[in-house]
N, CA and C atoms as an extended XYZ file, in Angstrom:
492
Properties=species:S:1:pos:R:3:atomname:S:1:resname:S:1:resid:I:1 pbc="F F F"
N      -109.820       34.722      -20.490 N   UNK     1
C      -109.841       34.238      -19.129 CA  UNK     1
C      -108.462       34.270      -18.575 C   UNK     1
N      -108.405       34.316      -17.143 N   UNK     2
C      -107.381       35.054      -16.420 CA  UNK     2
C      -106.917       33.856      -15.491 C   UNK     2
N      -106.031       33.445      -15.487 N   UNK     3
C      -105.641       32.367      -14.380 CA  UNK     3
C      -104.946       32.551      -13.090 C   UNK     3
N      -105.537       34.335      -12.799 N   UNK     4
C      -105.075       34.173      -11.717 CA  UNK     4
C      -106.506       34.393      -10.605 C   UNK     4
N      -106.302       33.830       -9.342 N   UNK     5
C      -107.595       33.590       -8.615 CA  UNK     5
C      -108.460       35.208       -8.104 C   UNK     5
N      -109.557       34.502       -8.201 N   UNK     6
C      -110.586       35.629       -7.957 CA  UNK     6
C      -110.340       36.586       -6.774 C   UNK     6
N      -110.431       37.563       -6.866 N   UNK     7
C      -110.485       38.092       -5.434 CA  UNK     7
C      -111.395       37.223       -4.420 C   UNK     7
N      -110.640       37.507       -2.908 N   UNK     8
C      -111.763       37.144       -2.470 CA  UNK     8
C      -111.381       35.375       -1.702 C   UNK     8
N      -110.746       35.109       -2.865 N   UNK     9
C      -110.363       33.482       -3.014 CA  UNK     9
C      -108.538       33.424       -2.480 C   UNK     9
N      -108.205       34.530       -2.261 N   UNK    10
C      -106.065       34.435       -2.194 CA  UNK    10
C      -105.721       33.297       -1.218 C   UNK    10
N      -104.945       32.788       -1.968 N   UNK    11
C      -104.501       31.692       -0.982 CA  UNK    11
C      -105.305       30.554       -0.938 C   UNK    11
N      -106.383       30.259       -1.591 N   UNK    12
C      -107.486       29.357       -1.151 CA  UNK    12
C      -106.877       28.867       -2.795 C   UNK    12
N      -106.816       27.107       -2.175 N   UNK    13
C      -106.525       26.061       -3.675 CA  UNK    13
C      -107.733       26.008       -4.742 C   UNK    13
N      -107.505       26.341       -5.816 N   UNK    14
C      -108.160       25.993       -6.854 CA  UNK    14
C      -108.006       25.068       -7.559 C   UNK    14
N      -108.969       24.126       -7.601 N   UNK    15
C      -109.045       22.991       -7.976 CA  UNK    15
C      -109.767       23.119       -9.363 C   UNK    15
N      -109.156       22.158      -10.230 N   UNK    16
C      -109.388       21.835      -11.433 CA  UNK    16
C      -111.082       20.509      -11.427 C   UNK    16
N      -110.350       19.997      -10.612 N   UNK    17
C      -111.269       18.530      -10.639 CA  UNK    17
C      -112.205       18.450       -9.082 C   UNK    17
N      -113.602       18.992       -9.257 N   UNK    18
C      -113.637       18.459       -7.151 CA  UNK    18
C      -113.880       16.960       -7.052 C   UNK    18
N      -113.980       16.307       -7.926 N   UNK    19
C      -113.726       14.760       -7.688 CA  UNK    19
C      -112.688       14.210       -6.715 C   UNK    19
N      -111.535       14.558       -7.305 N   UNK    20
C      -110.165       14.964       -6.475 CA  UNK    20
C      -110.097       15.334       -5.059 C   UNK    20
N      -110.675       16.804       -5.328 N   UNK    21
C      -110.570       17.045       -3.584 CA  UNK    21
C      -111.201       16.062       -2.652 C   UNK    21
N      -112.193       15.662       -3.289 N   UNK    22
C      -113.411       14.786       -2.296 CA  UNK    22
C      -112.562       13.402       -2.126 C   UNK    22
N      -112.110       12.635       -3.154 N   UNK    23
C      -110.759       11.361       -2.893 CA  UNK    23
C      -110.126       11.743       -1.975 C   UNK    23
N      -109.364       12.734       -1.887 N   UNK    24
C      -108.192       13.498       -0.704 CA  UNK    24
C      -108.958       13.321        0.131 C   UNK    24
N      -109.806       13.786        0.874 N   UNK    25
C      -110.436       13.666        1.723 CA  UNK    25
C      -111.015       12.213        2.015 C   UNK    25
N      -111.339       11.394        1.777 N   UNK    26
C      -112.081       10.184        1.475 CA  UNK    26
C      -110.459        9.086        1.815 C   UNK    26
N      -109.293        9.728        1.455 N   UNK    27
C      -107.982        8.780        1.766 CA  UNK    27
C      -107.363        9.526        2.887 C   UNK    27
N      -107.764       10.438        3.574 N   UNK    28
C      -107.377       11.035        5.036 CA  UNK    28
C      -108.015       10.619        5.451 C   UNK    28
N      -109.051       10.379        5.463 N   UNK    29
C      -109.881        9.536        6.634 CA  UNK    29
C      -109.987        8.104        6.736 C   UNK    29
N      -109.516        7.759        5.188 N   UNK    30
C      -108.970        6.187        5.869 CA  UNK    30
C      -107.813        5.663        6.030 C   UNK    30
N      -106.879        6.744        6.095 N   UNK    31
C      -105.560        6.665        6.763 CA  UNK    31
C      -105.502        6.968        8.519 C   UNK    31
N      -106.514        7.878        8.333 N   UNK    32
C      -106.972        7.990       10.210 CA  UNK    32
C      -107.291        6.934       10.592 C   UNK    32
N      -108.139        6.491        9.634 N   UNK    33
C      -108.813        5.165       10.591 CA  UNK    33
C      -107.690        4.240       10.712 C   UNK    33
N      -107.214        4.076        9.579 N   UNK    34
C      -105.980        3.094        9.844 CA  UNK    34
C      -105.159        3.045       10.949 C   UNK    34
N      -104.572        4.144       10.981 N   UNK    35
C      -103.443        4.629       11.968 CA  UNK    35
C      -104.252        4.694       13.251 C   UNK    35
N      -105.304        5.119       13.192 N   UNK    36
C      -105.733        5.026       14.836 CA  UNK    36
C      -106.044        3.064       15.026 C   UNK    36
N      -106.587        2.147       14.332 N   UNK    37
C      -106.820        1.329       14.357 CA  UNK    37
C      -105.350        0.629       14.714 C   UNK    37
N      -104.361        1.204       14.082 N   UNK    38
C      -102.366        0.072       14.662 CA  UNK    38
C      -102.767        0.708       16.009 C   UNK    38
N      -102.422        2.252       16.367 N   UNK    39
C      -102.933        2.118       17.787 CA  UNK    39
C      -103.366        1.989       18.444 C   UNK    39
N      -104.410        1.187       17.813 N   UNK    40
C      -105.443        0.760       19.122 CA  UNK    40
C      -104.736       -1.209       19.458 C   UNK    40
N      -104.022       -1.739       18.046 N   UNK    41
C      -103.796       -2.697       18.160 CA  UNK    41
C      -102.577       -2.943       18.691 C   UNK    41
N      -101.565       -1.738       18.467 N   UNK    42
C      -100.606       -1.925       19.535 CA  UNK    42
C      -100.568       -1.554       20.934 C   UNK    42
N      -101.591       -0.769       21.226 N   UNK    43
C      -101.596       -1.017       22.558 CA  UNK    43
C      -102.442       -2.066       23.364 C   UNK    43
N      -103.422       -3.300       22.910 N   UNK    44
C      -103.321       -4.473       22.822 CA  UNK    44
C      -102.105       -5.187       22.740 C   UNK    44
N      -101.671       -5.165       21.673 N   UNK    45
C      -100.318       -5.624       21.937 CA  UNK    45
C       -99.311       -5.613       23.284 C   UNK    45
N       -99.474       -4.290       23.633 N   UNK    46
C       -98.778       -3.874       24.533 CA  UNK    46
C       -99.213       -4.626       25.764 C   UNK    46
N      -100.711       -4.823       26.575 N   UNK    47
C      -100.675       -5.019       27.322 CA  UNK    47
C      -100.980       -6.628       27.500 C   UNK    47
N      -101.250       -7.364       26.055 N   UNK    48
C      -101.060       -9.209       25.926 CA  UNK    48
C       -99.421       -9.336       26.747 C   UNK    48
N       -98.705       -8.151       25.866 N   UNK    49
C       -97.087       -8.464       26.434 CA  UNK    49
C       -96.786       -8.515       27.595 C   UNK    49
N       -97.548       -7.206       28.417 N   UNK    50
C       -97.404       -7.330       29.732 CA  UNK    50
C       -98.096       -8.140       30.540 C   UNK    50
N       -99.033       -9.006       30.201 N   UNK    51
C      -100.345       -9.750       30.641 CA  UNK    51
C       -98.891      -11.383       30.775 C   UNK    51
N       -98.402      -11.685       29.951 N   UNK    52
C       -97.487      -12.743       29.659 CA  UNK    52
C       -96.242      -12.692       30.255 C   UNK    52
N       -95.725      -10.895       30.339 N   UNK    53
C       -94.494      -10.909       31.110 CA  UNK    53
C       -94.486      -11.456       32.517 C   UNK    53
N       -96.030      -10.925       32.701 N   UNK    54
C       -96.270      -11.214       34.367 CA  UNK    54
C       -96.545      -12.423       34.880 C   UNK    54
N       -97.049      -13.296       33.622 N   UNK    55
C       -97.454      -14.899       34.001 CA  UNK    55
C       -96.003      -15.593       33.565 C   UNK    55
N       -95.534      -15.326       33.304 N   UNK    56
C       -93.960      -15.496       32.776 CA  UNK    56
C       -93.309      -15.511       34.178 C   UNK    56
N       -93.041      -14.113       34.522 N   UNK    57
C       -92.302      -14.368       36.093 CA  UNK    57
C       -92.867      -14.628       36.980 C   UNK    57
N       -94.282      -14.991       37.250 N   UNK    58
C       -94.939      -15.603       38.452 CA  UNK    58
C       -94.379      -17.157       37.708 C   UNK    58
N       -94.490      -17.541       36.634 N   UNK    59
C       -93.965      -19.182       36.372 CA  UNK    59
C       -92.828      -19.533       36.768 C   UNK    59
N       -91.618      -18.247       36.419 N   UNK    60
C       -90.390      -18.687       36.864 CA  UNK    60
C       -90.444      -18.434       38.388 C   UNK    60
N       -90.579      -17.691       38.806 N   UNK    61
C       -90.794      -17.782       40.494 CA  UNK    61
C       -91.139      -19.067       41.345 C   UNK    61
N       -92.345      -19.855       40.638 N   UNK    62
C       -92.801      -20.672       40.957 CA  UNK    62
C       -91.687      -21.925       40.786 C   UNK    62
N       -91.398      -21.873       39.695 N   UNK    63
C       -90.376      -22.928       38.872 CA  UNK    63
C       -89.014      -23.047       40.178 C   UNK    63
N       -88.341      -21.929       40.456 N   UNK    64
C       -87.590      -21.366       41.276 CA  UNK    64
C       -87.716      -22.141       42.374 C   UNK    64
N       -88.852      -21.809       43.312 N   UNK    65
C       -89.149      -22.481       44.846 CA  UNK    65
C       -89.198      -24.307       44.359 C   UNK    65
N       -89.735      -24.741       43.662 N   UNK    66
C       -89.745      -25.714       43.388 CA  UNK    66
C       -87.972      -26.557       43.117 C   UNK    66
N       -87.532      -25.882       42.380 N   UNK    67
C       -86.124      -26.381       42.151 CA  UNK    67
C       -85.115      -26.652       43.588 C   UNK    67
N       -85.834      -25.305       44.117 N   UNK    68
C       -85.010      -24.749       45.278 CA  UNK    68
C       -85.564      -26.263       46.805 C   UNK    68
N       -86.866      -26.576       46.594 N   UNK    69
C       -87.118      -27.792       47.383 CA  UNK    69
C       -86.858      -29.197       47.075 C   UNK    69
N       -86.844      -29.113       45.807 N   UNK    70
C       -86.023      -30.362       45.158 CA  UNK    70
C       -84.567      -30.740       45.222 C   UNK    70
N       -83.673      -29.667       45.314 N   UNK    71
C       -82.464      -29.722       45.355 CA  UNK    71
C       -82.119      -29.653       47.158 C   UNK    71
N       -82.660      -29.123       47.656 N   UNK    72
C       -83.068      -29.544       49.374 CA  UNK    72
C       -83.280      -31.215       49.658 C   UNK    72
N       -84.439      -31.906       49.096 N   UNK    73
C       -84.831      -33.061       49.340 CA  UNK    73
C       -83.576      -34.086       48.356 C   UNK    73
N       -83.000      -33.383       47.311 N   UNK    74
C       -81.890      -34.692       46.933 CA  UNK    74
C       -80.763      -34.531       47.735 C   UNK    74
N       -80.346      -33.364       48.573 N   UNK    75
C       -79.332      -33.441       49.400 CA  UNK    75
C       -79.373      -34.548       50.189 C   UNK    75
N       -80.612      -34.274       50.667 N   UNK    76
C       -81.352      -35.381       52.376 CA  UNK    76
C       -81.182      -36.715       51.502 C   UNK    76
N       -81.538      -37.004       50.005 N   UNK    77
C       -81.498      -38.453       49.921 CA  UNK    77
C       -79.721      -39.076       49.498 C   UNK    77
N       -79.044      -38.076       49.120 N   UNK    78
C       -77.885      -37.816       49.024 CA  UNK    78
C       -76.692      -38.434       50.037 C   UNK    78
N       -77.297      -37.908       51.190 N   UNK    79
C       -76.641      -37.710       52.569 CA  UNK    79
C       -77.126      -39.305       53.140 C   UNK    79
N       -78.144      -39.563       53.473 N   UNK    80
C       -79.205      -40.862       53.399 CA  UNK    80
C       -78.347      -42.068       52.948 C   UNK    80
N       -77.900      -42.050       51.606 N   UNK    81
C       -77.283      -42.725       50.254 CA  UNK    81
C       -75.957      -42.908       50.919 C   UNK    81
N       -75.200      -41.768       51.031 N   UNK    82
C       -73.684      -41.607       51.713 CA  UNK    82
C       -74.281      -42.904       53.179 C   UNK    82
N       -74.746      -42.487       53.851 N   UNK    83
C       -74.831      -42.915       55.071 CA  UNK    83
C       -74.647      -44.222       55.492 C   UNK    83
N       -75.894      -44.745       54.077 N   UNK    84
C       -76.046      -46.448       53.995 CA  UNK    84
C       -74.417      -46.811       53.016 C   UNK    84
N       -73.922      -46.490       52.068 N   UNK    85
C       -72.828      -46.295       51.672 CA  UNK    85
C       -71.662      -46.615       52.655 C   UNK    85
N       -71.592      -45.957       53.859 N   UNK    86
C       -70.471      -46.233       54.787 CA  UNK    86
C       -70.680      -47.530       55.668 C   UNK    86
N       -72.197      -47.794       55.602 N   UNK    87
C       -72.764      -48.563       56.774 CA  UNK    87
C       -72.112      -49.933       55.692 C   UNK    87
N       -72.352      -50.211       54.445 N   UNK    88
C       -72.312      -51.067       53.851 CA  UNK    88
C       -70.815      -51.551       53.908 C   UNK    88
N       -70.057      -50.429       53.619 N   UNK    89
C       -68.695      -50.818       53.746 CA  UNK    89
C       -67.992      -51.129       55.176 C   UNK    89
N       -68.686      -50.455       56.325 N   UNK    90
C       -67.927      -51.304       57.114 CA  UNK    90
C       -68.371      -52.421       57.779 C   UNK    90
N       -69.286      -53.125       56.982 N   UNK    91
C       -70.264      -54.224       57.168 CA  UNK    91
C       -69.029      -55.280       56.158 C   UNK    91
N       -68.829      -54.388       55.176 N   UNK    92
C       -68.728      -55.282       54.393 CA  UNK    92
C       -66.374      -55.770       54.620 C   UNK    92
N       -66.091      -54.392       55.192 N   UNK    93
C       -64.504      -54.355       55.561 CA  UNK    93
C       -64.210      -55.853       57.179 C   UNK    93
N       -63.073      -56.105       57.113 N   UNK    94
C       -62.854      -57.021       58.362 CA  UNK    94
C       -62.406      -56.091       59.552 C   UNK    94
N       -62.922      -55.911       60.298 N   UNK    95
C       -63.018      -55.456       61.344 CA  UNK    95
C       -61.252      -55.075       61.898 C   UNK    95
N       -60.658      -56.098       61.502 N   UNK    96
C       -59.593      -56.354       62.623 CA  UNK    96
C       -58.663      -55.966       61.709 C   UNK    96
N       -58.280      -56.071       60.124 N   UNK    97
C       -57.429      -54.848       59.532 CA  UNK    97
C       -57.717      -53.643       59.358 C   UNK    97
N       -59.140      -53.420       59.888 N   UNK    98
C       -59.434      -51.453       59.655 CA  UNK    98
C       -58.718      -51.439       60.838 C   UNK    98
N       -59.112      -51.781       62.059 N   UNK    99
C       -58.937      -51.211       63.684 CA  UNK    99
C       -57.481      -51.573       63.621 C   UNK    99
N       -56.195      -52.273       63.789 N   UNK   100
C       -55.421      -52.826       64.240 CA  UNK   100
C       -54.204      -51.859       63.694 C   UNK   100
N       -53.994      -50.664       62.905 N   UNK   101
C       -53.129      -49.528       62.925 CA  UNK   101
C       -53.936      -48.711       64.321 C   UNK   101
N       -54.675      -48.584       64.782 N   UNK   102
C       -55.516      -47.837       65.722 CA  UNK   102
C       -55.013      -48.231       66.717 C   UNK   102
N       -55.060      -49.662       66.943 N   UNK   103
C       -55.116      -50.559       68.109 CA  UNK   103
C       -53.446      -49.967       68.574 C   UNK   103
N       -52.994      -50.530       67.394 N   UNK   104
C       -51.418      -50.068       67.545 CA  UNK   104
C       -50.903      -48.622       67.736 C   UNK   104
N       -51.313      -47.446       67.435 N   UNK   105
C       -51.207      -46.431       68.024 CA  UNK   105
C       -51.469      -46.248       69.292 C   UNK   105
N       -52.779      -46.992       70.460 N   UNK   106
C       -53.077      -46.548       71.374 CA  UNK   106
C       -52.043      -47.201       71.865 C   UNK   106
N       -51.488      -48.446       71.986 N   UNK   107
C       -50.552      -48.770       72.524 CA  UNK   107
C       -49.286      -48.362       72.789 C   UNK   107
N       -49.021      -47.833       71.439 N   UNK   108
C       -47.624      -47.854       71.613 CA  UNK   108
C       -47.642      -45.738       72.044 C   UNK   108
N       -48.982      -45.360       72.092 N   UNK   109
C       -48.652      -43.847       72.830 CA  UNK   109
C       -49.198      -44.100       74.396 C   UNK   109
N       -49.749      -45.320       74.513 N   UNK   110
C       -49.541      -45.840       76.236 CA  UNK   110
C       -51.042      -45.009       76.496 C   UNK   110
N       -51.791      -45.137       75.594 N   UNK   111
C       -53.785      -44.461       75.733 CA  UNK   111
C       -54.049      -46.001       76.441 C   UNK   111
N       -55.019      -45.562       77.207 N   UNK   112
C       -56.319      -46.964       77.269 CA  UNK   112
C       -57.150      -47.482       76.341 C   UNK   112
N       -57.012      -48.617       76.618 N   UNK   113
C       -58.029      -49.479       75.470 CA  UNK   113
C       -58.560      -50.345       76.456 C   UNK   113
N       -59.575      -50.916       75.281 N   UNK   114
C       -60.621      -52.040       76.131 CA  UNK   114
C       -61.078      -53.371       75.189 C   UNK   114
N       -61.115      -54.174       75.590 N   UNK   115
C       -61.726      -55.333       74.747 CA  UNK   115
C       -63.309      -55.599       75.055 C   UNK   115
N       -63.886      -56.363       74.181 N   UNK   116
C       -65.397      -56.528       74.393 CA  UNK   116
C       -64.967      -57.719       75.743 C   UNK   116
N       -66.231      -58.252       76.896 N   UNK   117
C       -65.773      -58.700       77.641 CA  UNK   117
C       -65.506      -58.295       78.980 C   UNK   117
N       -64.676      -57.330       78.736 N   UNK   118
C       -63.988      -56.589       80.039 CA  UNK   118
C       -65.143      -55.887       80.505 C   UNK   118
N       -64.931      -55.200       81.977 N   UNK   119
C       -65.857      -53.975       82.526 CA  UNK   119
C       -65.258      -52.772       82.321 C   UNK   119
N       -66.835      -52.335       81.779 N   UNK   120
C       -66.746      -50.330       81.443 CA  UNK   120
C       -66.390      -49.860       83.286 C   UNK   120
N       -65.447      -49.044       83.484 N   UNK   121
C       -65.202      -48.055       84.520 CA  UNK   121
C       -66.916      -47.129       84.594 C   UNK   121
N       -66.447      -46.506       85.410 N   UNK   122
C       -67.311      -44.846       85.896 CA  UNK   122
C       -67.023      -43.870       85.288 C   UNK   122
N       -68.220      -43.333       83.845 N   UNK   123
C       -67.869      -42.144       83.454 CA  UNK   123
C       -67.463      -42.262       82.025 C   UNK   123
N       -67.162      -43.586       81.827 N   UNK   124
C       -66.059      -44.092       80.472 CA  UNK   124
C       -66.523      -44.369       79.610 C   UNK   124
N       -65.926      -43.145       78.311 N   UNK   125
C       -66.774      -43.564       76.889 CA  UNK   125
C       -65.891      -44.475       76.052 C   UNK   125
N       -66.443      -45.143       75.281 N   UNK   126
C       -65.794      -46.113       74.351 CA  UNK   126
C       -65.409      -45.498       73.053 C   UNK   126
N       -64.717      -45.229       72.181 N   UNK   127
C       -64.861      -45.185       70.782 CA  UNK   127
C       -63.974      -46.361       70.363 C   UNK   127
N       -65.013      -47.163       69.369 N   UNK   128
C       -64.598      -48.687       68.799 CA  UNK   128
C       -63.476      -48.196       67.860 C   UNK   128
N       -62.440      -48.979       67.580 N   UNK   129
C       -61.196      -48.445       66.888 CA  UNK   129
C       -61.648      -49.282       65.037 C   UNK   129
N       -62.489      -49.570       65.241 N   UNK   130
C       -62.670      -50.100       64.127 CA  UNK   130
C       -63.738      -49.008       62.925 C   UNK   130
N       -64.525      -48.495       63.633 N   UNK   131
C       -65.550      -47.730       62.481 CA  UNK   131
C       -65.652      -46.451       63.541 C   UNK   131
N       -65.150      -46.155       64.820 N   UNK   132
C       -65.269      -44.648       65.190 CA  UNK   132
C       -66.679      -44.536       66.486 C   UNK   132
N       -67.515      -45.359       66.053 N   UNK   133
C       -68.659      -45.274       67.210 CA  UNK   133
C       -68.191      -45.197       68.257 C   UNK   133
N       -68.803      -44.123       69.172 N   UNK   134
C       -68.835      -43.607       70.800 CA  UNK   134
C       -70.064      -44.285       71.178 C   UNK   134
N       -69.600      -44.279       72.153 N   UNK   135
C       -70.727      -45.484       73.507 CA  UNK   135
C       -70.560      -45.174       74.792 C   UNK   135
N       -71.113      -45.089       75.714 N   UNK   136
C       -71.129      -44.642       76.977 CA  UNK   136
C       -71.582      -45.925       77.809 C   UNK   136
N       -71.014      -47.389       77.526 N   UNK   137
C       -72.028      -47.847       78.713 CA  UNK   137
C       -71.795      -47.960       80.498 C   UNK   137
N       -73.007      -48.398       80.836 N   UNK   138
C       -73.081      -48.017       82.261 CA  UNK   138
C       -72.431      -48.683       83.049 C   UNK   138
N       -71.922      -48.074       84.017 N   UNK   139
C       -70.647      -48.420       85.155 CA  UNK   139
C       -70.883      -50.012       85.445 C   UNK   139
N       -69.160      -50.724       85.535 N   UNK   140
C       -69.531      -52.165       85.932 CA  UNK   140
C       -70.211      -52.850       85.084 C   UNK   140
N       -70.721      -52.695       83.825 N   UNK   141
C       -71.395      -53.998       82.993 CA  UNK   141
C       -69.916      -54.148       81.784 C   UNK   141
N       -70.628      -54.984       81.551 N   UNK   142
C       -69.487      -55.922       80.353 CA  UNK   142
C       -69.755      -55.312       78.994 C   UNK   142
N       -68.106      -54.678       78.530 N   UNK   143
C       -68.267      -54.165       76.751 CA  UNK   143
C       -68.650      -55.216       76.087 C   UNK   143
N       -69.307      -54.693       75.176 N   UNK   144
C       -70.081      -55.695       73.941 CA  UNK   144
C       -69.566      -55.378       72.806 C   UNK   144
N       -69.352      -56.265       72.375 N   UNK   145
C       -68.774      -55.775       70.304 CA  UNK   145
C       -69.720      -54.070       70.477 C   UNK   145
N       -68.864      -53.656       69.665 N   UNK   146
C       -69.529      -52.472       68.844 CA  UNK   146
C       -70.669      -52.738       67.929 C   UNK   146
N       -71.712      -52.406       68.485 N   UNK   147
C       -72.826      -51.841       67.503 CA  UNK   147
C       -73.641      -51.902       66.255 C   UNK   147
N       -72.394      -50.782       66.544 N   UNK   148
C       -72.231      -50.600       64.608 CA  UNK   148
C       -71.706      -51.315       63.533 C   UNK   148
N       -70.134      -51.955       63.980 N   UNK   149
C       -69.279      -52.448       63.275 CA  UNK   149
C       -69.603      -53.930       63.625 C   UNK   149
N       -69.379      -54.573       64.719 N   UNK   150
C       -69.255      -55.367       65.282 CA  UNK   150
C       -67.635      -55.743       65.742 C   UNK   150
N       -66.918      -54.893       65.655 N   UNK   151
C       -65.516      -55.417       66.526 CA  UNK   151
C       -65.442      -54.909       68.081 C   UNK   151
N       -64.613      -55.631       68.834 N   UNK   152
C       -64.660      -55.626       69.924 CA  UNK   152
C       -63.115      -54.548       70.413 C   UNK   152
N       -62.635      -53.887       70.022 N   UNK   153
C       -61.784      -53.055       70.469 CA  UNK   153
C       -61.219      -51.689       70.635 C   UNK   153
N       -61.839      -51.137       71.780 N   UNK   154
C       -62.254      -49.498       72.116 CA  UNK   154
C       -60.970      -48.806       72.286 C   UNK   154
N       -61.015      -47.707       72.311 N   UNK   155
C       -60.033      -46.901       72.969 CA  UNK   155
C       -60.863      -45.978       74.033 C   UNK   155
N       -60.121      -46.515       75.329 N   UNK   156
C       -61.105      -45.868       76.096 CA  UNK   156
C       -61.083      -44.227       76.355 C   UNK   156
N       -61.715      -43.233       76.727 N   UNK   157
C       -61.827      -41.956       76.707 CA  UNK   157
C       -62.157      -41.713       78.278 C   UNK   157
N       -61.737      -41.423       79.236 N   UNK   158
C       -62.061      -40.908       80.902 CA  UNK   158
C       -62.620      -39.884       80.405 C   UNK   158
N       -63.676      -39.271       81.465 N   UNK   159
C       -64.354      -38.178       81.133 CA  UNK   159
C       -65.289      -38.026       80.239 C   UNK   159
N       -65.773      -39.304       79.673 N   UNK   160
C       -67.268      -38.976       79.018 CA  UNK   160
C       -67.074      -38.174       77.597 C   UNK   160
N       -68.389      -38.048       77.027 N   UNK   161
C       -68.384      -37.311       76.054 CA  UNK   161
C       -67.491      -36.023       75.839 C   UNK   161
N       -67.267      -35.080       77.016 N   UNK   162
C       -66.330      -34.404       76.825 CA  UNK   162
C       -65.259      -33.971       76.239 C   UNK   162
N       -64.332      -35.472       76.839 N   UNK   163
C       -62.872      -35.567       76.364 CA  UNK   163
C       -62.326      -36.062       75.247 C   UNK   163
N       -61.756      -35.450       74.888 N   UNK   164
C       -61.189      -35.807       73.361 CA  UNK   164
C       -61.211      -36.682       72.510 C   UNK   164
């Protein structure tokens, strides 16, 4: 006997065992299955990822506007806070050592001033020298403490809101 292949047969594997060939075959096809089965699971994969990327940045988006109205509304309580803050202190300061470097400037640069008491002119705004409040009251009635502060001593302003 001759070990080399039949005519007929060139090139074609000769197998010793067809048990063998039929295994080979029998482990290609469950390597197909395999391998097609990761790709079927990574592209699952793929689109859980993208399914999450997208609920991901619709969350942060959301998260975003939210921060963005929160940090809006603590300004306003912020500002609010400041507000009552100043109100407290010049509630709580004496009137007549905040104002009385003020008092003394208008004087001695020869400005108008006014005491509570006296009559408002035509036109004439008040700003109290003590906490800053402007007042406009009406021609001929009698200044009243300030307001705000409660001290009685303006620097008067001709010309209304306007003037300086």
């Amino acid at each position: 006997m001759s070990k080399e292949p039949k005519a007929g047969t060139k090139g074609a594997r000769q197998v010793d065992n067809p048990d063998l060939l039929l295994e080979d075959e029998k482990l290609s096809a469950g390597l197909r299955q395999e391998l097609e089965q990761l790709v079927k699971d990574e592209l699952a994969v793929e689109k859980l990822t993208a399914s999450k990327a997208a609920f991901l940045n619709a969350w942060l988006k959301d998260d975003r506007h939210r921060a963005a109205g929160y940090l809006e509304d603590l300004g306003g309580e912020l500002k609010t806070l400041e507000e009552r803050y100043g109100d407290w202190m010049l509630e709580a300061a004496d009137p007549t050592k905040a104002a009385w470097p003020a008092l003394m400037h208008c004087i001695r640069r020869g400005e108008p001033w006014a005491l509570a008491g006296e009559t408002a002119g035509e036109g004439e705004e008040l700003q109290c020298l003590g906490c800053g409040y402007r007042a406009l009251p009406d021609a001929g009635s009698q200044i009243t403490p300030c307001h705000r502060c409660g001290y009685g001593c303006f620097r008067q302003i001709s010309g209304g809101l306007d003037a300086g």
